[in-house]
Structure formats: C-alpha cells, structure tokens
C-alpha positions as protocol buffer text, in pm:
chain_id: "A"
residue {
  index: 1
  type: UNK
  ca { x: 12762 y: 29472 z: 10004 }
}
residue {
  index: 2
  type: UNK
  ca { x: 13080 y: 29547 z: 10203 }
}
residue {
  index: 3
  type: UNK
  ca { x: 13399 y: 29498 z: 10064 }
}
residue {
  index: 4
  type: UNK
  ca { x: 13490 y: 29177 z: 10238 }
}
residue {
  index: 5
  type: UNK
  ca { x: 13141 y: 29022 z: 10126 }
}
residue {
  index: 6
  type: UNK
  ca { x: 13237 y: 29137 z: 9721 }
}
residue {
  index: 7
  type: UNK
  ca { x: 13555 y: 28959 z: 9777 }
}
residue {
  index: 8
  type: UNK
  ca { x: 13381 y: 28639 z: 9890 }
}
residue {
  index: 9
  type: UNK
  ca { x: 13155 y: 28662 z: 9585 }
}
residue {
  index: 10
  type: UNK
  ca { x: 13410 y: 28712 z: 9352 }
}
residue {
  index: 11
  type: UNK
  ca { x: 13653 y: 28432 z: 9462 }
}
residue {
  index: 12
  type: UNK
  ca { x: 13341 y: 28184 z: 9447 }
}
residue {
  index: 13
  type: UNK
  ca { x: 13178 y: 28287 z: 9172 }
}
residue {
  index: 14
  type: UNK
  ca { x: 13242 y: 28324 z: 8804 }
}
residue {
  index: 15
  type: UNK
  ca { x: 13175 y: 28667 z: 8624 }
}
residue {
  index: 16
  type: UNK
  ca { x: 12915 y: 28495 z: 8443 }
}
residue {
  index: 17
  type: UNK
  ca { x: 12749 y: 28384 z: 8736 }
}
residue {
  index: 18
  type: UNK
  ca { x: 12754 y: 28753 z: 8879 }
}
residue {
  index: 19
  type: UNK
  ca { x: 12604 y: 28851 z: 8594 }
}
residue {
  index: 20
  type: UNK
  ca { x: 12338 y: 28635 z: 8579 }
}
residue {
  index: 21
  type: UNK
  ca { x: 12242 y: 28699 z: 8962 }
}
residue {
  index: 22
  type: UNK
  ca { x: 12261 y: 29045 z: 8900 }
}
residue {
  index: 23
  type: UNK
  ca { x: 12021 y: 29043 z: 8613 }
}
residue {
  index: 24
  type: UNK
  ca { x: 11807 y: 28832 z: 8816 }
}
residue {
  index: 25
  type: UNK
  ca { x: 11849 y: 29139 z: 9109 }
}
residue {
  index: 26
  type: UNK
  ca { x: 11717 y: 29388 z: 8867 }
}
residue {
  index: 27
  type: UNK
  ca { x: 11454 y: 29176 z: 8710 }
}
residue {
  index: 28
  type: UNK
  ca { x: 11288 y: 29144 z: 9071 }
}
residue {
  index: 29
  type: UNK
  ca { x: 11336 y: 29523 z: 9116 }
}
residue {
  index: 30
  type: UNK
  ca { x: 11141 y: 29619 z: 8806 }
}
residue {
  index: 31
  type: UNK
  ca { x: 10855 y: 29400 z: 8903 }
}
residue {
  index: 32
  type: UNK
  ca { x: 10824 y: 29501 z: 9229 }
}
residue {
  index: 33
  type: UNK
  ca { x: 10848 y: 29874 z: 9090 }
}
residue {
  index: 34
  type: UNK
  ca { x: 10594 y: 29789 z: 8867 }
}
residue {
  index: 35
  type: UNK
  ca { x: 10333 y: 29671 z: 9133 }
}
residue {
  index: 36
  type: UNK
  ca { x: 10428 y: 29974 z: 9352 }
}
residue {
  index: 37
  type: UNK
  ca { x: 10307 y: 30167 z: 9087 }
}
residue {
  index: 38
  type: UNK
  ca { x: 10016 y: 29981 z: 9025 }
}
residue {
  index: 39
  type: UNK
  ca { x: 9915 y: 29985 z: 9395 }
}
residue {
  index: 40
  type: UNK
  ca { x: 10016 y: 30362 z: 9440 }
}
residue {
  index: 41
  type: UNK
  ca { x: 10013 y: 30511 z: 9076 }
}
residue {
  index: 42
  type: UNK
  ca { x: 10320 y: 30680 z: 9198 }
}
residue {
  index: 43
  type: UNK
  ca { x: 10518 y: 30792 z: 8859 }
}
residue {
  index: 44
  type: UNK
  ca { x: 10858 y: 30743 z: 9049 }
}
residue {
  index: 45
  type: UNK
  ca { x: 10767 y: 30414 z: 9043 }
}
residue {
  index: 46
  type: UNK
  ca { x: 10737 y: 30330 z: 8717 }
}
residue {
  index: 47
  type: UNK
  ca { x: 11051 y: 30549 z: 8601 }
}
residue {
  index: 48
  type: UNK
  ca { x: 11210 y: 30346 z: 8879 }
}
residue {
  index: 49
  type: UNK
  ca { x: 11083 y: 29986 z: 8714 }
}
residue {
  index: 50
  type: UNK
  ca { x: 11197 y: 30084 z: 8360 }
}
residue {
  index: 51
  type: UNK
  ca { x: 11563 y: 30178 z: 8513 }
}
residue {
  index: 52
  type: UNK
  ca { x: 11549 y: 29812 z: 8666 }
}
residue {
  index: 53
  type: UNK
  ca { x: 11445 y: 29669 z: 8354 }
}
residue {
  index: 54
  type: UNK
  ca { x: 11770 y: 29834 z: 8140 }
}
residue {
  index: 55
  type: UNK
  ca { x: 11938 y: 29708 z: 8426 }
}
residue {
  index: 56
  type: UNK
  ca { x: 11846 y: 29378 z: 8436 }
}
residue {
  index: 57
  type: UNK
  ca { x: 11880 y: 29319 z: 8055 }
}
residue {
  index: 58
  type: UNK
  ca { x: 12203 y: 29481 z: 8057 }
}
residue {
  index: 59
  type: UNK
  ca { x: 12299 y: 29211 z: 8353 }
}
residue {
  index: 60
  type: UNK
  ca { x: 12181 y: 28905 z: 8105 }
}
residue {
  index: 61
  type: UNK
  ca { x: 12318 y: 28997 z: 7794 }
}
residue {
  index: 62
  type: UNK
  ca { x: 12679 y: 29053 z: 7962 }
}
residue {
  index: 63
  type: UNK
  ca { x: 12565 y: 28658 z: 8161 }
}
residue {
  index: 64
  type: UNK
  ca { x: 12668 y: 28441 z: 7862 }
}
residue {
  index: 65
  type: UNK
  ca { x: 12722 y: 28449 z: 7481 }
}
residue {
  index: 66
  type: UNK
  ca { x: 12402 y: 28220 z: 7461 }
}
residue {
  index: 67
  type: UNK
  ca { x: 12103 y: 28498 z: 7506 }
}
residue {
  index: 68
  type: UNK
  ca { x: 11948 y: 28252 z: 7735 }
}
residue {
  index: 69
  type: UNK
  ca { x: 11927 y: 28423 z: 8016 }
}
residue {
  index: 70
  type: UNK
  ca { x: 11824 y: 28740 z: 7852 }
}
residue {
  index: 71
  type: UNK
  ca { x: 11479 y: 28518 z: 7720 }
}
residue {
  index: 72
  type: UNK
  ca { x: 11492 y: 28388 z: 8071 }
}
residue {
  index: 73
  type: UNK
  ca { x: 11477 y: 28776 z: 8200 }
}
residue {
  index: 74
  type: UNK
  ca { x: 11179 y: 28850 z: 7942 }
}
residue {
  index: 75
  type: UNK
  ca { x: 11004 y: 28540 z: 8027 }
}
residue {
  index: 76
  type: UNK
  ca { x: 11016 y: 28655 z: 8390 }
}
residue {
  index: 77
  type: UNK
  ca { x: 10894 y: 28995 z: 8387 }
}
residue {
  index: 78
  type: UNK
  ca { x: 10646 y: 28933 z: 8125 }
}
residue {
  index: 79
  type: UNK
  ca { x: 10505 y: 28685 z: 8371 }
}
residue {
  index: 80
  type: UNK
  ca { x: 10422 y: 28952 z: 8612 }
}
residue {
  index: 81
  type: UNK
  ca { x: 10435 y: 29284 z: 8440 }
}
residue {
  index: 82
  type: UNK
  ca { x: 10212 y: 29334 z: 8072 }
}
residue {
  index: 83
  type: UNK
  ca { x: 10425 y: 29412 z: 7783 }
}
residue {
  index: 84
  type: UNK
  ca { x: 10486 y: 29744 z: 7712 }
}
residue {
  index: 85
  type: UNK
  ca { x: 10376 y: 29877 z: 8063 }
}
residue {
  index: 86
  type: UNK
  ca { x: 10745 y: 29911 z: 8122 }
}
C-alpha cells in the first residue's frame, strides 16, 4: 500500500474498521499458510501460519471492545484449519 492509498483508507475508514479488515487480512494468511503446509509439508509454512494467526487475533481484539470479531476470527480459521494445528 503506497502512501497515497493509506491516506485514502484512513480518511474513509474508521480505526475500528482497519482493524477489523486487517484481522480479517491475517486470518486469510494463516489459512492459506496452513494449506501450503499441508500440500508441501514445508515447516516455513506453518511457522508462517502461526505468525498470521497472532496477527490476526491481535487485529480483532484491537477491532472493538465487544470480542466479536475476535470469535468471528476463531470461527473462521477453525472452519478451515483443525484446532491446535496452528
């Protein structure tokens, strides 16, 4: 993201809202990280996906007071990734 494109972002979006599109950034990461590894057994991978993961939950806690996106996040990845793989 250039400069000129974080400006745009920020004057049309609240900080919530970055937040929450972040965390929903680093929640698609992780999965896709995940798979990699599944489909390559690469280890990078799966260091990789549990980076994404922090990052993501980091993302939706900061989203809103609420925790709601944060289950939202854990509902997501738990959809596609087993628990505790990550």
């Amino acid at each position: 993201m250039s400069p000129i494109e974080a400006r745009r972002e920020i004057l049309a979006k609240s900080r919530d809202r970055i937040e929450e599109d972040t965390a929903y950034a680093w929640a698609a990461r992780a999965v896709a990280a995940y798979q990699l590894h599944r489909e390559t057994g690469g280890e990078t991978w799966i260091r990789d996906a549990a980076h994404y993961l922090d990052e993501a939950y980091e993302h939706a806690a900061l989203a809103d007071r609420t925790g709601t996106v944060l289950q939202d996040i854990r509902h997501l990845v738990d959809k596609s990734v087993p628990r505790g793989a990550i």
